[in-house]
C-alpha positions in Angstrom: -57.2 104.4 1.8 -57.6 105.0 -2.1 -59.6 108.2 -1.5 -57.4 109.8 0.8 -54.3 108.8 -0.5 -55.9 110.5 -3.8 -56.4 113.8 -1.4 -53.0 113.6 0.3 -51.5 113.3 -3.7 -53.5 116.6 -5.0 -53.2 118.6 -1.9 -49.7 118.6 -1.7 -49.4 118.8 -5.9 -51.7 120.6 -7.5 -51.2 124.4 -7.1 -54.8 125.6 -7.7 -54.8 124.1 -4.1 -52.2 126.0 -2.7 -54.7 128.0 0.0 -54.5 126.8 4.0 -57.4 125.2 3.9 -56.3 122.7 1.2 -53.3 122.4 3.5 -55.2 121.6 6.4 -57.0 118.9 4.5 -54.4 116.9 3.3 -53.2 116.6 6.6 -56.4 115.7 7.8 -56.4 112.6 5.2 -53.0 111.7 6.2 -54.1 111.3 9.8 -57.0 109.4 8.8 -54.7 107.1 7.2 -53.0 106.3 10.3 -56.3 105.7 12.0 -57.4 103.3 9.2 -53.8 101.3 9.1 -53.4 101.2 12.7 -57.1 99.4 13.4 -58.4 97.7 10.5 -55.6 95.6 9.6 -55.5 93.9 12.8 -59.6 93.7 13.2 -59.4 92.1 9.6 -56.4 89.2 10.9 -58.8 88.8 13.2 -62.0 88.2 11.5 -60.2 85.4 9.4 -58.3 83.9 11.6 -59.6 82.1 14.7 -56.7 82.8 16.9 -57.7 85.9 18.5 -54.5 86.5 20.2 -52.4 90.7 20.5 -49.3 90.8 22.3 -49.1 93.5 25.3 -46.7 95.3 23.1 -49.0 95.5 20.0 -51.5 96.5 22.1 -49.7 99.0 23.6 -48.1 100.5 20.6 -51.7 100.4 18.8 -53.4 102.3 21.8 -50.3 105.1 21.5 -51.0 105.5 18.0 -54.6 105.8 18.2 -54.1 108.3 21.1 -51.7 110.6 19.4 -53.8 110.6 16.2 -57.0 111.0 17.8 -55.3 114.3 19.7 -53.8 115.3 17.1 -57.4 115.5 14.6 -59.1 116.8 17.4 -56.8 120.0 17.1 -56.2 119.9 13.4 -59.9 120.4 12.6 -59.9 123.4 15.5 -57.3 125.1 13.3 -59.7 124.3 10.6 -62.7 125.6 11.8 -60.3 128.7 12.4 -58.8 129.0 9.0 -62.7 129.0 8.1 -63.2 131.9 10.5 -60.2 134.5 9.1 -61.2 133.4 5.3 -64.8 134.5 5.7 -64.8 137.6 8.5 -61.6 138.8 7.9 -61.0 138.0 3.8 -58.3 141.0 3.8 -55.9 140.0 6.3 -56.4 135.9 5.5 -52.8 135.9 3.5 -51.2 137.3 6.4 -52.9 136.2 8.8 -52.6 132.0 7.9 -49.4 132.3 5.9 -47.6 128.9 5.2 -45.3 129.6 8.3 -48.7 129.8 10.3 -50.2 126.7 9.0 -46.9 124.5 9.0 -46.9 125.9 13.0 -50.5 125.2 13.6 -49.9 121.7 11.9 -47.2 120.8 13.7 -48.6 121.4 17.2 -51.4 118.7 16.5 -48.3 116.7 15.9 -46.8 117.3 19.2 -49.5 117.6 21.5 -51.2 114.0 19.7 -47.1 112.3 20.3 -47.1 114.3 24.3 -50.7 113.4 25.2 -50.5 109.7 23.4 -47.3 109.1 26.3 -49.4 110.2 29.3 -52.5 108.1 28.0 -50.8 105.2 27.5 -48.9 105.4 30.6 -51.8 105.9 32.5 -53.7 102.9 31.2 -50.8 100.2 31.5 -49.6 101.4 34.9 -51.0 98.9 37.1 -50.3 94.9 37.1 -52.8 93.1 34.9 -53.7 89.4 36.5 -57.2 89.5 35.4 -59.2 88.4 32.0 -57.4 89.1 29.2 -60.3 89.4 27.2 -60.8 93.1 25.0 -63.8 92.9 24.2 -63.9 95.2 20.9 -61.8 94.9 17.5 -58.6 97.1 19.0 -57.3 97.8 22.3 -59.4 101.0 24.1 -58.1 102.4 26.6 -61.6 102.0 29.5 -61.7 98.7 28.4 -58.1 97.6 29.2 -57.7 99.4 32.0 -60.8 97.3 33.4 -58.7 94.4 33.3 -56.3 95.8 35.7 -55.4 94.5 39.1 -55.6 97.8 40.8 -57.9 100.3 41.3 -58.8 102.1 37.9 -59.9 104.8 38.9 -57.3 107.3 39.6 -56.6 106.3 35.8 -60.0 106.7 34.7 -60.3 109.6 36.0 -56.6 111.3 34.4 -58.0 110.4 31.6 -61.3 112.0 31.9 -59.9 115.6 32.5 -57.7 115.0 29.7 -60.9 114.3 27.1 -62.2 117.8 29.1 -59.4 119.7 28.1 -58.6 117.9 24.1 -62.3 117.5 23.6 -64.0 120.7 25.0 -61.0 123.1 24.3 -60.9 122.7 20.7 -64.1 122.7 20.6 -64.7 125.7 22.4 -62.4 127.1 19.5 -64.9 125.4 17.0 -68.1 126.8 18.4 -66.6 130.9 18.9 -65.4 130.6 15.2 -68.4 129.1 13.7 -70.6 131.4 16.0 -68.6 134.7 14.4 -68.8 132.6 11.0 -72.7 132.6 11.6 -73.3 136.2 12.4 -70.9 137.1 9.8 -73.2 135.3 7.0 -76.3 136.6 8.4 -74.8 140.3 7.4 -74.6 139.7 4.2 -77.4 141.1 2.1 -76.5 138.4 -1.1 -78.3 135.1 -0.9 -76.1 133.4 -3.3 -73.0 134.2 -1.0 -74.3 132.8 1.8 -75.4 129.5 0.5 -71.4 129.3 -0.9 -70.1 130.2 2.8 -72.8 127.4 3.8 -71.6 125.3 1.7 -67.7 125.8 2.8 -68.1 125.1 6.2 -70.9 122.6 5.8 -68.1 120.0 5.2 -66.0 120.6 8.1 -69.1 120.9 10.7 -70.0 117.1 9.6 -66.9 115.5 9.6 -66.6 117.4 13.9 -69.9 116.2 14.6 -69.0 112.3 13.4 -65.9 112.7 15.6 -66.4 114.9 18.6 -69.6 112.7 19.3 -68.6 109.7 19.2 -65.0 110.2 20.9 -66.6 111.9 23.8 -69.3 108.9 24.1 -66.0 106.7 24.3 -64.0 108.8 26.8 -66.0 111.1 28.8 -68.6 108.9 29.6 -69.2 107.7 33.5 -67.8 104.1 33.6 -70.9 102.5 34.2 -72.2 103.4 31.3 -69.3 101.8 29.1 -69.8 98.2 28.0 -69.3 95.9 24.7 -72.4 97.1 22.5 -72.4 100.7 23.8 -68.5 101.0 23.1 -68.5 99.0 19.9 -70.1 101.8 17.8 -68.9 105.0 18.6 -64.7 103.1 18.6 -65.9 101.8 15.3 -67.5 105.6 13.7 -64.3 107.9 15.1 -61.6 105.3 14.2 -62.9 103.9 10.5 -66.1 105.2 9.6 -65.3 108.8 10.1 -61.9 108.5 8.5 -63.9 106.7 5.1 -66.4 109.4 5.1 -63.9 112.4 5.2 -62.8 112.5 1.7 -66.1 111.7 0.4 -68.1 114.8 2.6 -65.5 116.8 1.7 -64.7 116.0 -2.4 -68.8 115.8 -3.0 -69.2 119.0 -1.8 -66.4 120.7 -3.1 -65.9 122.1 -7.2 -62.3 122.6 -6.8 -61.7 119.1 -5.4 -63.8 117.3 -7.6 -61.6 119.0 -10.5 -58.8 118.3 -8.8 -59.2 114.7 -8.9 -60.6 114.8 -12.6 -57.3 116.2 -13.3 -55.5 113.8 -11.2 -57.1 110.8 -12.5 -56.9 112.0 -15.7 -53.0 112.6 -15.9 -52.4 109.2 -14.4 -54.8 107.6 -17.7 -52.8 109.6 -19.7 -49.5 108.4 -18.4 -50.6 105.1 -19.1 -51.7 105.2 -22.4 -48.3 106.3 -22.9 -46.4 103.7 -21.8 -48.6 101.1 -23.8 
């Protein structure tokens, strides 16, 4: 929380990181936000207290939220990985091309399609009667595993749910692989060494933090159903929902000069305005 409320605050105030992809990243941070305060609180209630009881409600509203953040990253870092692609193969054009009208566009279109898709997923998972166990067995309410504990048969709903982690998975990250393929033979043209280790180095970042995410959400939702159960589903909910949102500022910061200034700067006016006041 600390870390990417600290890239959320420089992001959107210090100007030296006015460019898109700065833009894009503090956005990213904000979502992962919402993915850390809309699991871990609850998981932590419960690992204290021995009353392991969510309301249908909660668990409802919680599934919606991770649903419509989950879609919404998923197409943020595709606009990413193309902000990545215009500022290395097309350097010339990058102002016009991902203006701030662009990028407030691209931004909000994560936004809706993460609130759309998040009211057809959750639909589709609480649509039938549940009479059964009540059990979840994980630390927040997943969609495969709840709709397991329907009356009806699941699979219609399994199976709406599997063409839409096809088309919110594999789409954007059909968009990942074309730009970081151009990105690729772009860097391979360049006769300087030293300015391909620093285009390396840019998009090394981004290519972690999709691998930690894309992985482990399609594990979760575009896996056959016999393959899901409580120690196979445990991991991957807990790396895309917490552990990737922790490691995102700190892949991105370490790696980054301007970002690691940023926050020197950052920390260092906030030290300052306290000495003051004393």
């Amino acid at each position: 929380m600390a870390m990417n409320g600290l890239i959320i605050f420089i992001t959107w105030t210090d100007p030296r990181l006015s460019s898109p992809m700065y833009f894009f990243l503090g956005h990213l941070s904000f979502l992962d936000v919402c993915f850390i305060t809309t699991t871990i609180p609850q998981m932590l209630v419960h690992l204290i207290v021995k009353n392991h009881i969510v309301s249908f409600v909660s668990c409802m509203t919680q599934m919606y939220l991770v649903f419509c953040v989950g879609v919404a990253e998923c197409i943020l870092l595709a606009f990413m990985a193309y902000d990545r692609y215009v500022a290395i193969c097309h350097p010339l054009t990058y102002a016009q091309v991902m203006s701030r009208q662009v990028c407030v566009r691209l931004v909000s279109t994560a936004w809706f399609f993460g609130l759309i898709n998040g009211i057809l997923l959750d639909y589709m998972t609480f649509r039938g009667p549940f009479c059964r166990d009540n059990h979840v067995e994980n630390f927040f309410c997943e969609a495969p595993i709840v709709i397991a504990l329907s009356c009806g048969d699941p699979q219609f709903s399994l199976r709406v749910i599997f063409a839409d982690a096809i088309v919110v998975l594999l789409s954007p990250m059909a968009l990942i692989v074309i730009s970081y393929a151009r990105i690729l033979a772009s860097i391979l043209g360049k006769a300087f060494s030293s300015s391909r280790g620093k285009t390396f180095s840019t998009c090394a970042s981004h290519l972690t933090v999709v691998i930690f995410f894309y992985t482990s959400a399609m594990f979760s939702y575009m896996n056959p159903r016999s393959t899901h159960g409580p120690d196979k589903d445990k991991p991957f909910s807990l790396l895309y929902t917490i552990i990737t949102p922790m490691c995102n500022p700190i892949i991105y910061s370490f790696r980054n000069k301007e970002m690691k200034g940023a926050m020197v700067r950052a920390l260092g006016r906030s030290s300052l305005s306290r000495a003051e006041s004393v």
